[in-house]
N, C-alpha and C positions, 0 to 999 in steps of 0.2 A: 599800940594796937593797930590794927591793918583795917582801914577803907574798905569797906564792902563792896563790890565794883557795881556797876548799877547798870543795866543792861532796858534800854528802851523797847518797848514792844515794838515788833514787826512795823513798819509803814507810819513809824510816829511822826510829826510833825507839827508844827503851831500856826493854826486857821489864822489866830487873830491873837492880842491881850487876853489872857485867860478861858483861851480856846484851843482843845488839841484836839490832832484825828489818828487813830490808831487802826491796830487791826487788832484780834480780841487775844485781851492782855493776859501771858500766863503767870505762873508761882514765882519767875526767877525774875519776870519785869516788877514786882511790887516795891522794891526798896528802890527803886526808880521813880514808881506813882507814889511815893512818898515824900518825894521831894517836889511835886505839883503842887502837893497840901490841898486836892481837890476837894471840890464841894459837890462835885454829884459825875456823875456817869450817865449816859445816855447809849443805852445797847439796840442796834437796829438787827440784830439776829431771834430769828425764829425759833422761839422754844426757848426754856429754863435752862441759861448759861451759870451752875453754881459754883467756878473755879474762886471767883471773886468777892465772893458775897463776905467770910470771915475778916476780911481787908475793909470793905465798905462799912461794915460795922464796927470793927474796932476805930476808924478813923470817922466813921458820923458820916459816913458818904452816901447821896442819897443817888438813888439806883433808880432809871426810868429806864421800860421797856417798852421799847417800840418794833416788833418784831416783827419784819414784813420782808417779804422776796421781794427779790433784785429785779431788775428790769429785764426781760428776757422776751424776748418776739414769741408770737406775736401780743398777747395780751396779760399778760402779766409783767406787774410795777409796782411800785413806790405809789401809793394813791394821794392824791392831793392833799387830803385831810390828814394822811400821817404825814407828811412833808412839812404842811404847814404847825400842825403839831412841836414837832421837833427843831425847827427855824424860830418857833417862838419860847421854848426854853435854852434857845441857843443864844439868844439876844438879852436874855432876863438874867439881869447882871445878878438877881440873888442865887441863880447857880452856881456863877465861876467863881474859880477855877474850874472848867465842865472837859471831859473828854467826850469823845465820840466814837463810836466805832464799832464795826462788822465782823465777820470773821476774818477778813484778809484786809480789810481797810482801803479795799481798794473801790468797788463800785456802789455799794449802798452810803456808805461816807463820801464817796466823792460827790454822789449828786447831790447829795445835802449840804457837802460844803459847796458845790457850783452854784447852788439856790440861794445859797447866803452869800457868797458873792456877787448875783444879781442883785440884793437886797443892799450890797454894799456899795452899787453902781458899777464895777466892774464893768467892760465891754465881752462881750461873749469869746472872741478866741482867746486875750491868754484867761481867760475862765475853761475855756476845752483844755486850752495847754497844759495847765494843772492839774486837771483832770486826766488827759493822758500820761503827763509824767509820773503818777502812782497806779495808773490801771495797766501800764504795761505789764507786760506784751498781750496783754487781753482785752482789750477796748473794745468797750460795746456802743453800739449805734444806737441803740435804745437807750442808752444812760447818756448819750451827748443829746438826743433828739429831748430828752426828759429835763432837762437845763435848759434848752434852749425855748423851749416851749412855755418853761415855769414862769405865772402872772407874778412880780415881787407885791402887787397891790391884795393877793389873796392871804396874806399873811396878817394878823391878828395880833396886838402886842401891846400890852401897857407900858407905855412912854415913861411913865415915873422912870422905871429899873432900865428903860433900853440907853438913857440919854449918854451915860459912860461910855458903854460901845460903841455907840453912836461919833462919838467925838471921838475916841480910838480909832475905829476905821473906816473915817472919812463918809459913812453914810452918805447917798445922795438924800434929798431932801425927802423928811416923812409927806408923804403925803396924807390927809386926813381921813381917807377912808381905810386907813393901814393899822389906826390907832384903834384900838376896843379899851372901852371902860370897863371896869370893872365896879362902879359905884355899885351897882345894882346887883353883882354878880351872874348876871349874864351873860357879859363879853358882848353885848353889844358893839354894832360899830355908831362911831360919833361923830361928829363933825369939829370937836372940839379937838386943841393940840396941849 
């Protein structure tokens, strides 16, 4: 019997251990995503994408929608809160296997991946570089200005599940106002590690 060939979505790649970034995956990539054996999906496109959804449920995949326009001058972006958002179930190792991704995988995934590469201590050019190398030939100045700009301290995360990724890749040191507890379910921040 014949191999099913397995065809990666558009702009695939692997951010980190248990971290991809795509562009938005069609019918002919799923025997593909089936061999991630993912645990959830994280869609930064606007509006109800249902090409995916029979896949996600057949395989228990759980589906977060973050659905926000691209960074585009003058005033429209990525808002902090969704950024920080989605950097903190990008770190929360009960996600992964987690993909990411937009409709072209090129700029609303790149700044999120450029954001978690801040968070990963990265230096800012080859974080641009990166960044340019999948946004070609359409590089936007607002989506490098929006990395460059990004506080890694604004980001909110229980340590329990980040400590894996953490030691996978090379994290610079948590700082303690990065950490939110959860005892209380507030997410407050703590001073505790």
């Amino acid at each position: 019997m014949e191999k099913p060939v397995l065809y990666p979505p558009t702009g695939f790649g692997q951010v980190a251990p248990g971290i991809y970034r795509s562009a938005y995956p069609s019918l002919a990539n799923v025997p593909f995503l089936r061999t991630l054996n993912l645990a959830s999906i994280i869609c930064l496109c606007p509006g109800k994408h249902k090409v995916l959804e029979p896949f996600c449920q057949e395989c228990n995949i759980t589906r977060h929608e973050h659905g926000t326009e691209g960074n585009n001058e003058p005033f429209q972006g990525i808002s902090v809160e969704v950024m920080c958002t989605v950097l903190a179930k990008l770190l929360d190792s009960r996600n992964h296997p987690v993909l990411i991704h937009d409709v072209k995988g090129k700029h609303r995934t790149g700044c999120v991946v450029g954001c978690l590469r801040k968070l990963m201590g990265w230096d800012i050019m080859p974080i641009l570089t990166e960044y340019k190398g999948f946004a070609e030939p359409k590089i936007r100045f607002a989506d490098m200005r929006c990395i460059d700009l990004f506080d890694p301290t604004s980001v909110q995360f229980d340590l329990r599940y980040v400590l894996g990724v953490c030691a996978q890749a090379h994290f610079v040191q948590v700082s303690p106002c990065m950490v939110a507890t959860f005892e209380t379910g507030k997410g407050h921040q703590s001073n505790q590690r």
